[in-house]
MDTraj code that builds the backbone (N, CA, C; nanometers):
import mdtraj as md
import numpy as np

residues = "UNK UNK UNK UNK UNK UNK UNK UNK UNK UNK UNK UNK UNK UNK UNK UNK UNK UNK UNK UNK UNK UNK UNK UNK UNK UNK UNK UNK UNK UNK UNK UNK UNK UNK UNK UNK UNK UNK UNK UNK UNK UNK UNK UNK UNK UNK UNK UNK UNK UNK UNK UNK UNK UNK UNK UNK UNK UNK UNK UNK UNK UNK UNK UNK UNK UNK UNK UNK UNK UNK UNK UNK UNK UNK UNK UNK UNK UNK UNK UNK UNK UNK UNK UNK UNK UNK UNK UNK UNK UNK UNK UNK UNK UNK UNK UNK UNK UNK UNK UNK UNK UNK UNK UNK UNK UNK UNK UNK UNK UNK UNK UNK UNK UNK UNK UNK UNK UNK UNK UNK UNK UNK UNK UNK UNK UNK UNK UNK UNK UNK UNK UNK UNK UNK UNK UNK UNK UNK UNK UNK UNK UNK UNK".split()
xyz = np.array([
    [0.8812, -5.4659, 2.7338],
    [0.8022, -5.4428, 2.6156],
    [0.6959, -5.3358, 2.6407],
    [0.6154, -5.3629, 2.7667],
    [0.5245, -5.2002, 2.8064],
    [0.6252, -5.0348, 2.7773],
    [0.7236, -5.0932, 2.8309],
    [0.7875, -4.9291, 2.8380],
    [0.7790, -4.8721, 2.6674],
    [0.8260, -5.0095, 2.6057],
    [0.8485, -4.9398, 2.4637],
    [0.7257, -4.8711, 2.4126],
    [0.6020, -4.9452, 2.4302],
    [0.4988, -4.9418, 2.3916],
    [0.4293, -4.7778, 2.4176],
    [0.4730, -4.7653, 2.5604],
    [0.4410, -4.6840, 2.6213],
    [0.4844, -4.5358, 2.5291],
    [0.6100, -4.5286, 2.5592],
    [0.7386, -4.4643, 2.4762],
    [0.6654, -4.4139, 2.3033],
    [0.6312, -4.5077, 2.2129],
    [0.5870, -4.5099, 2.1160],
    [0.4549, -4.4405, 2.0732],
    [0.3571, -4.4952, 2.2130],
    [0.2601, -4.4222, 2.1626],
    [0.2015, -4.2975, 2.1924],
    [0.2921, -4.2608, 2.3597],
    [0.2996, -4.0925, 2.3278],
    [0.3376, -4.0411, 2.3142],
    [0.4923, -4.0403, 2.2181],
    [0.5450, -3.9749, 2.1168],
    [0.4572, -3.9971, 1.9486],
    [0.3740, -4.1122, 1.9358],
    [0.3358, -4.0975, 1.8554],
    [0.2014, -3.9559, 1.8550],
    [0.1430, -4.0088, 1.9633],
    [0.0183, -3.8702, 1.9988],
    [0.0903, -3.7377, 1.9757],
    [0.1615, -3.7151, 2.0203],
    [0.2042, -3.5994, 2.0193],
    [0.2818, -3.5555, 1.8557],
    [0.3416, -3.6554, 1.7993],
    [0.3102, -3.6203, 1.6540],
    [0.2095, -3.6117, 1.5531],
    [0.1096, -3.6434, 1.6067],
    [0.0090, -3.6691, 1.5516],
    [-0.0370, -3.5141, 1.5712],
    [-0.0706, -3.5163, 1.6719],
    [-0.1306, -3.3623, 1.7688],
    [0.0001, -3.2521, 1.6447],
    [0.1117, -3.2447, 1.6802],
    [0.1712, -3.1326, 1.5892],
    [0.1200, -3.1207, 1.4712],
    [0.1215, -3.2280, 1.3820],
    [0.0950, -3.2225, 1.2407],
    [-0.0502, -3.1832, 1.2561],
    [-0.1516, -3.1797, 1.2989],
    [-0.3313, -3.1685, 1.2639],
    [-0.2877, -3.0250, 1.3078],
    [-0.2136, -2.9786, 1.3745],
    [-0.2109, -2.8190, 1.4418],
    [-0.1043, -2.7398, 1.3324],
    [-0.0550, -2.8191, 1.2587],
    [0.0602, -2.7289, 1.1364],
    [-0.0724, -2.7444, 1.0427],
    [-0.0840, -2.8029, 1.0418],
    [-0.2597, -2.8753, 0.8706],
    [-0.3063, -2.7614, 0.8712],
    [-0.3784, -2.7657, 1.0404],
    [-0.4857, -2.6586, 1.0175],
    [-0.4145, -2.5262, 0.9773],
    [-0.2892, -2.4621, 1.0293],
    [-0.2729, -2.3374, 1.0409],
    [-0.2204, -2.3063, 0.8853],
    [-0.2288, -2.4210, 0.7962],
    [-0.1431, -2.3484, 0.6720],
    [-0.2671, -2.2869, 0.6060],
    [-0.3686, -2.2996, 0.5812],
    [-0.5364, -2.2236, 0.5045],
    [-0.5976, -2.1212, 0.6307],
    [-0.6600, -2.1127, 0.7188],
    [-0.7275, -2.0475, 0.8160],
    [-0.6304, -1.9698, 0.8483],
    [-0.4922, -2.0006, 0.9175],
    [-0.3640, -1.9116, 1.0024],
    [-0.3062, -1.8508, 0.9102],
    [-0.2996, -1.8702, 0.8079],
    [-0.1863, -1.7955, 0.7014],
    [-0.1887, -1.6404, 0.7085],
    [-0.3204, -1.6064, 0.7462],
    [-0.3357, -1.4241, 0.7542],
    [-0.2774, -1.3885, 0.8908],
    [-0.3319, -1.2536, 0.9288],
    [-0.2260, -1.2178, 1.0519],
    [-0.3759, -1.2365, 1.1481],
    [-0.4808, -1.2648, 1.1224],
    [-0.6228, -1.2836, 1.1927],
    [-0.6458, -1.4153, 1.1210],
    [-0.7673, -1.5245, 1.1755],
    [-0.8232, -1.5865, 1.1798],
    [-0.8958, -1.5858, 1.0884],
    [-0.8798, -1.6410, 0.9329],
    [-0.9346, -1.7043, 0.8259],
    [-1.1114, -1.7049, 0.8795],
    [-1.1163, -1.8128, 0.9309],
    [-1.2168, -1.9088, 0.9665],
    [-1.3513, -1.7946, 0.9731],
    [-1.3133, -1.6555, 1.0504],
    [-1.3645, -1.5215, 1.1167],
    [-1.3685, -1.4188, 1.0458],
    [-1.3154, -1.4434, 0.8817],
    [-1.3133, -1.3523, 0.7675],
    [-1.4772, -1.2662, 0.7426],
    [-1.5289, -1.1580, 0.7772],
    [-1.6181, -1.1374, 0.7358],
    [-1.5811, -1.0315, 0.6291],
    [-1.5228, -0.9267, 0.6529],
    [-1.5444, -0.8337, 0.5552],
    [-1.4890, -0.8353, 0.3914],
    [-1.4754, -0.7435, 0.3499],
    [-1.4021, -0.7760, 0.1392],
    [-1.2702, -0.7955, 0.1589],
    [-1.2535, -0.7453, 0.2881],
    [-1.0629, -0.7189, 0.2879],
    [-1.0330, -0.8644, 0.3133],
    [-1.0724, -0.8991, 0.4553],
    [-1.0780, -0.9992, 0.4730],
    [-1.0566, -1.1526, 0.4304],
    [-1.2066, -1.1397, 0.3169],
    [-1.1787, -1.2515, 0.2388],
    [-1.1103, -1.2549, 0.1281],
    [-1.0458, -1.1293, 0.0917],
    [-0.9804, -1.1501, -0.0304],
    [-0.8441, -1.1650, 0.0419],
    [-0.7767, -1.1221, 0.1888],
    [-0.6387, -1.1730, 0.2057],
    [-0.6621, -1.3371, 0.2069],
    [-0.7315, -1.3934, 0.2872],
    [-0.7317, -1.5433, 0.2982],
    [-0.7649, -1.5839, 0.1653],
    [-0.8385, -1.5550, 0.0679],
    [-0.8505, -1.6337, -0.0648],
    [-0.7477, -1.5967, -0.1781],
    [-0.7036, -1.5006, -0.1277],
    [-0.5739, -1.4650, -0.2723],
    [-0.4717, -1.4845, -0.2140],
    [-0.3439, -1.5619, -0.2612],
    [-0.2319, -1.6263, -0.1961],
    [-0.0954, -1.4698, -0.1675],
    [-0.1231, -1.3997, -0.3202],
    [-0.0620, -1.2604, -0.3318],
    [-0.0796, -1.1705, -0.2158],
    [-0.1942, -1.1834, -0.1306],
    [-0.2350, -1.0813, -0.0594],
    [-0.2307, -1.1518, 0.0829],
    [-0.2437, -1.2565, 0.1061],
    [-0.1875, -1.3371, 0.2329],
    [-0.0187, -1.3067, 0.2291],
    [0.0611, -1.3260, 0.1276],
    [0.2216, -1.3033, 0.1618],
    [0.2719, -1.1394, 0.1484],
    [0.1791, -1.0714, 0.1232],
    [0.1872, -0.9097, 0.1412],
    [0.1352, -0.9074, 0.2403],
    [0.0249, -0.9838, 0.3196],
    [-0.0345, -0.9378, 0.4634],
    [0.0880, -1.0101, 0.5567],
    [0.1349, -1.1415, 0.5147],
    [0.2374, -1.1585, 0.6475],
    [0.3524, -1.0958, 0.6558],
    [0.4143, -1.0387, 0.5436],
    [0.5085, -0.9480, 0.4903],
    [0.5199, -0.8551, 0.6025],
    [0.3545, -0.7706, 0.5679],
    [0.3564, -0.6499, 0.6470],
    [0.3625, -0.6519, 0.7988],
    [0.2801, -0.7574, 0.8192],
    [0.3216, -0.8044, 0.9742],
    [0.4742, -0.8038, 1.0413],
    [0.5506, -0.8624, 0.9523],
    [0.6720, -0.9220, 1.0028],
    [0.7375, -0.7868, 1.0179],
    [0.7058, -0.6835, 0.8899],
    [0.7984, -0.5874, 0.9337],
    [0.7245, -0.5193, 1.0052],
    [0.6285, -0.4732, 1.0296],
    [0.5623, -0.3899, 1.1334],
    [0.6189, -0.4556, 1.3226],
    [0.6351, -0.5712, 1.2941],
    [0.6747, -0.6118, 1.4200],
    [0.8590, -0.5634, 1.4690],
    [0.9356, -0.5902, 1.3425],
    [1.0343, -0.5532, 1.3090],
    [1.0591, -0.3944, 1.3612],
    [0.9412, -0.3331, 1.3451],
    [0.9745, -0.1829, 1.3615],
    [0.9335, -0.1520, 1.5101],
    [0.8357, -0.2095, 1.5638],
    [0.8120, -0.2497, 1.7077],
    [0.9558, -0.2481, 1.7913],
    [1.0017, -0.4038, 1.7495],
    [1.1386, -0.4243, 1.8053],
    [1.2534, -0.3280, 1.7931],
    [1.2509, -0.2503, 1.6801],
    [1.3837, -0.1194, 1.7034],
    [1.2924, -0.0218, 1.7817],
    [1.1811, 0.0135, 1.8223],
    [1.1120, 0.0771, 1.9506],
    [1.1998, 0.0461, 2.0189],
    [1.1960, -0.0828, 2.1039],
    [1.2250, -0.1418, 2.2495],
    [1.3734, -0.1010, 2.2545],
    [1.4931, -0.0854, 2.1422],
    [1.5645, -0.0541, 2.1820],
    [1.5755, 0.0944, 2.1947],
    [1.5167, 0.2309, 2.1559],
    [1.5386, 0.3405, 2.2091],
    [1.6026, 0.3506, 2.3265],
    [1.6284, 0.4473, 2.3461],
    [1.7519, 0.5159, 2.4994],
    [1.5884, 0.5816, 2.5740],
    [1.5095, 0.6356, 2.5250],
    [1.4078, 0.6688, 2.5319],
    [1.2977, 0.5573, 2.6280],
    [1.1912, 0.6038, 2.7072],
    [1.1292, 0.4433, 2.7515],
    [1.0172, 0.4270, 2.6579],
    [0.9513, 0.5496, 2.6650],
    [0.8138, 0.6156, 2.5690],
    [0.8266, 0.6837, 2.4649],
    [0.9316, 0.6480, 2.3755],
    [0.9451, 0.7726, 2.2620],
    [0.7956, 0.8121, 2.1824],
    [0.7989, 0.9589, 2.1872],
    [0.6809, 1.0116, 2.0849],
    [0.6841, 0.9239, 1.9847],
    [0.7641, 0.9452, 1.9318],
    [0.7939, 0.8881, 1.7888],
    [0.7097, 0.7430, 1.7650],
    [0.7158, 0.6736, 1.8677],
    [0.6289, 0.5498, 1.8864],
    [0.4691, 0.5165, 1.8324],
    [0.4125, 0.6260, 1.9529],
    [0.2888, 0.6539, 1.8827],
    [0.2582, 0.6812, 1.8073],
    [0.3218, 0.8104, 1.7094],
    [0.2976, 0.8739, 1.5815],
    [0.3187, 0.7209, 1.5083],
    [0.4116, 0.6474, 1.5231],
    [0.4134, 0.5259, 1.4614],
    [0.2601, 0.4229, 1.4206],
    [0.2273, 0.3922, 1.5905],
    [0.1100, 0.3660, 1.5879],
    [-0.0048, 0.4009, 1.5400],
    [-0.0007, 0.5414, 1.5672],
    [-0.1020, 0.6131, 1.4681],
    [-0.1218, 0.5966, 1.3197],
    [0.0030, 0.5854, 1.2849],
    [-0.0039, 0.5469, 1.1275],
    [-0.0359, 0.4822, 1.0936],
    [-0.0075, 0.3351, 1.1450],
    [-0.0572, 0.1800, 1.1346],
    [-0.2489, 0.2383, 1.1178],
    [-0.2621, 0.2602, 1.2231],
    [-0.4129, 0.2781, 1.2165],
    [-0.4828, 0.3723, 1.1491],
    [-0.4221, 0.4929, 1.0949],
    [-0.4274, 0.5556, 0.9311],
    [-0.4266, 0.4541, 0.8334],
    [-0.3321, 0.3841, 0.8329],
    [-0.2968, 0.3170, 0.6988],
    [-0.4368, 0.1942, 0.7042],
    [-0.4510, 0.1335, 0.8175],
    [-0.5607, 0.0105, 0.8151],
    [-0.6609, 0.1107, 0.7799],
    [-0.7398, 0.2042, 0.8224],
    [-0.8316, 0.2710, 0.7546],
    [-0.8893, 0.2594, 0.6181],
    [-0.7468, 0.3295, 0.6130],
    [-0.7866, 0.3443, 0.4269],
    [-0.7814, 0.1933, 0.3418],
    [-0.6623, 0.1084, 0.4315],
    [-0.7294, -0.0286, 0.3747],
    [-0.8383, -0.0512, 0.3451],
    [-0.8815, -0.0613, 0.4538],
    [-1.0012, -0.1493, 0.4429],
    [-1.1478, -0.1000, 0.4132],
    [-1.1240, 0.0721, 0.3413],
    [-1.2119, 0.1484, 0.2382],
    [-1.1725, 0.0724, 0.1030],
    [-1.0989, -0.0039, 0.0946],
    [-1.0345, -0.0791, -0.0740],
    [-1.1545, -0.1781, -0.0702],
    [-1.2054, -0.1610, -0.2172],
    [-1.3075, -0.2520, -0.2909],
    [-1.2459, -0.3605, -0.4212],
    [-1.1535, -0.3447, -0.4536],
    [-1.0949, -0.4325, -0.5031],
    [-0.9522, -0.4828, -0.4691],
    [-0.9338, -0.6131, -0.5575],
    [-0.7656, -0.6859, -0.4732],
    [-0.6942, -0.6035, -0.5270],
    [-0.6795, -0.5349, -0.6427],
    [-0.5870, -0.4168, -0.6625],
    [-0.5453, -0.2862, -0.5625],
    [-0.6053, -0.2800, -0.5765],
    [-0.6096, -0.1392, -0.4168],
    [-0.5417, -0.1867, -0.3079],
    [-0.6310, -0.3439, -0.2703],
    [-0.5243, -0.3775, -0.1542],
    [-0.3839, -0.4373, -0.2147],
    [-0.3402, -0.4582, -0.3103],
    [-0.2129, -0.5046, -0.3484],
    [-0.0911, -0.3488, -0.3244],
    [-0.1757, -0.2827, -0.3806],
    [-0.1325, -0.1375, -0.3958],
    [-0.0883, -0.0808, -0.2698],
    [-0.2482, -0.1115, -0.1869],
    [-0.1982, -0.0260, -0.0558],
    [-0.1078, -0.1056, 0.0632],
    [-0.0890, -0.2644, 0.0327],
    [-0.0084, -0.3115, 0.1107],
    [0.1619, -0.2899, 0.0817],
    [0.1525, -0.2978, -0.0550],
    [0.3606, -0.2687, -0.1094],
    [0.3622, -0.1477, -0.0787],
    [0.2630, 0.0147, -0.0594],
    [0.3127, 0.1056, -0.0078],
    [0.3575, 0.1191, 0.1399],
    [0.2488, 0.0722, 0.2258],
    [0.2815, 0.0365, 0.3422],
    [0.3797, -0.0329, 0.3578],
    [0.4494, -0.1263, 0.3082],
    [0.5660, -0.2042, 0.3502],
    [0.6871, -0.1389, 0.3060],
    [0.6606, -0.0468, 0.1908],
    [0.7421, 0.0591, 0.1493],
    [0.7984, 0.1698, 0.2853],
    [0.6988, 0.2036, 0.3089],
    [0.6859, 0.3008, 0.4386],
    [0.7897, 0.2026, 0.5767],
    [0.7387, 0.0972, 0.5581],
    [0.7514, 0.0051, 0.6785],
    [0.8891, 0.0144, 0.7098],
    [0.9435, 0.0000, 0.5294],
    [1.1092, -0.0169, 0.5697],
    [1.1803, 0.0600, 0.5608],
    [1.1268, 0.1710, 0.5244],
    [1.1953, 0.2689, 0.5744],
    [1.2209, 0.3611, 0.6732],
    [1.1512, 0.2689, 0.7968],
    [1.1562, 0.3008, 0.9201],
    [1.2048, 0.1730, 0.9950],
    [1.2445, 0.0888, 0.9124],
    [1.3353, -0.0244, 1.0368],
    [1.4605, 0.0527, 0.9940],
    [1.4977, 0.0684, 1.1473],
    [1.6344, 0.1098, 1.1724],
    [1.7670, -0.0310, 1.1722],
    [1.8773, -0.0328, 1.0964],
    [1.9256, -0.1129, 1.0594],
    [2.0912, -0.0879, 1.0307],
    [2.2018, -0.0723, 1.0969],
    [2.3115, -0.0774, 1.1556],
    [2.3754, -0.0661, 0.9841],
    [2.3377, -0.1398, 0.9554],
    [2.4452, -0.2151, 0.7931],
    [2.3263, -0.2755, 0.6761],
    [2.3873, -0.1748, 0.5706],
    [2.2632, -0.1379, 0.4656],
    [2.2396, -0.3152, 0.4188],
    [2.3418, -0.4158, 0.4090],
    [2.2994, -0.5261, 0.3961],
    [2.1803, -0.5620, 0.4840],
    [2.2061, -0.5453, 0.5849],
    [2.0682, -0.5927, 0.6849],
    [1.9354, -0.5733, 0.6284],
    [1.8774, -0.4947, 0.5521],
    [1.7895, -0.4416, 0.4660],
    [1.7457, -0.5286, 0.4151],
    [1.8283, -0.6259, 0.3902],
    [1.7162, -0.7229, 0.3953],
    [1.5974, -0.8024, 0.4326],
    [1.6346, -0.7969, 0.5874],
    [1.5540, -0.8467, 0.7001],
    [1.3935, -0.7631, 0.6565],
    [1.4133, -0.6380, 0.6184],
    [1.2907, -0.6060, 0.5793],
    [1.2198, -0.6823, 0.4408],
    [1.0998, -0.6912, 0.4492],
    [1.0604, -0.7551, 0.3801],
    [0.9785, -0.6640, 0.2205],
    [1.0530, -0.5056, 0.2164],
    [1.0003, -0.4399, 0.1509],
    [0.9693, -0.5078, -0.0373],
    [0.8814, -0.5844, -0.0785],
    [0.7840, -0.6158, -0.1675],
    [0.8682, -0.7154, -0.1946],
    [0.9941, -0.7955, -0.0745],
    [1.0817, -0.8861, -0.1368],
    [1.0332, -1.0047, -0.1961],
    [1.0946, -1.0305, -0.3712],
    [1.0222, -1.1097, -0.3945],
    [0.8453, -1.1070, -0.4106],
    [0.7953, -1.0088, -0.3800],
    [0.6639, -0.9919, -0.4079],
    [0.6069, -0.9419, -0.5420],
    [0.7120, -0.8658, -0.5943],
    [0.7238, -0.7621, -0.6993],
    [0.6707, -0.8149, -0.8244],
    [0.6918, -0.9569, -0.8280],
    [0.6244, -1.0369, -0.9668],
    [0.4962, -1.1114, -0.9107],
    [0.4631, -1.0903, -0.8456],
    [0.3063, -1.1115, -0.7989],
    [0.1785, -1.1393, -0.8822],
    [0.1048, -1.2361, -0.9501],
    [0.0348, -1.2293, -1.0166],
    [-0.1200, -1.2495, -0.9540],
    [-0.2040, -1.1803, -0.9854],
    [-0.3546, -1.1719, -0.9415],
    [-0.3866, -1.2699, -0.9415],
    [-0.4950, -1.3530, -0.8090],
    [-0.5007, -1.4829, -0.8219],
    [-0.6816, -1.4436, -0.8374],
    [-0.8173, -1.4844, -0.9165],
    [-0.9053, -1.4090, -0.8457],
    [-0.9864, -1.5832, -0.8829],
])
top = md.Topology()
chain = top.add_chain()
for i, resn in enumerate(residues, 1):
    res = top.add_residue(resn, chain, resSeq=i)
    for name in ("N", "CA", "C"):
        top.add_atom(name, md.element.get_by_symbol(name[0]), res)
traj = md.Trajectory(xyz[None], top)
């Protein structure tokens, strides 16, 4: 009867422990930074507008996406990489000069626009995997 007991209650801890660690991450984690640490306009308007949290993880996913067709180049360091990088950090710039959620709605579907048309992708079905405004397109302003 100990073993069961045993058995039970730290599998129960440990479900317990998952679920308070999924809780927290669906409000604070939902952005690609730390909610909790939101100071600036950009900031709090991705974590408080639901439209602009799934255009910010959007952009993430494919920006990472475009990362990963990096790693496969024949190349170790392609130029092309950085100029990549560089852009990212052009494009956050002018983000985060945006004073209203429009601007950033605007300037995130262009960027993801951009995004996907730089994941490299074997078979035009695959195009999907990008996340260019999928489903985003009927988006309504949450304020």
């Amino acid at each position: 009867m100990r073993g069961r007991r045993f058995f039970y209650g730290t599998h129960m801890k440990a479900w317990l422990v998952a679920l308070a660690v999924a809780a927290g991450m669906t409000g604070a984690q939902a952005a690609s930074f730390d909610c909790a640490k939101a100071s600036t306009f950009v900031e709090r308007e991705i974590c408080g507008n639901p439209a602009l949290s799934r255009l910010d993880d959007a952009l993430n996913a494919d920006y990472k996406h475009v990362v990963d067709d990096f790693a496969n180049y024949p190349v170790e360091d392609p130029p092309e990489y950085h100029q990549f990088v560089a852009s990212q950090k052009v494009w956050l710039k002018a983000r985060n000069r945006c004073t209203t959620t429009q601007c950033l709605i605007d300037s995130y579907r262009k960027r993801i626009d951009v995004l996907c048309g730089q994941i490299d992708v074997p078979v035009e079905s695959d195009r999907a995997k990008c996340r260019s405004n999928g489903g985003l397109g009927g988006l309504e302003l949450v304020h």
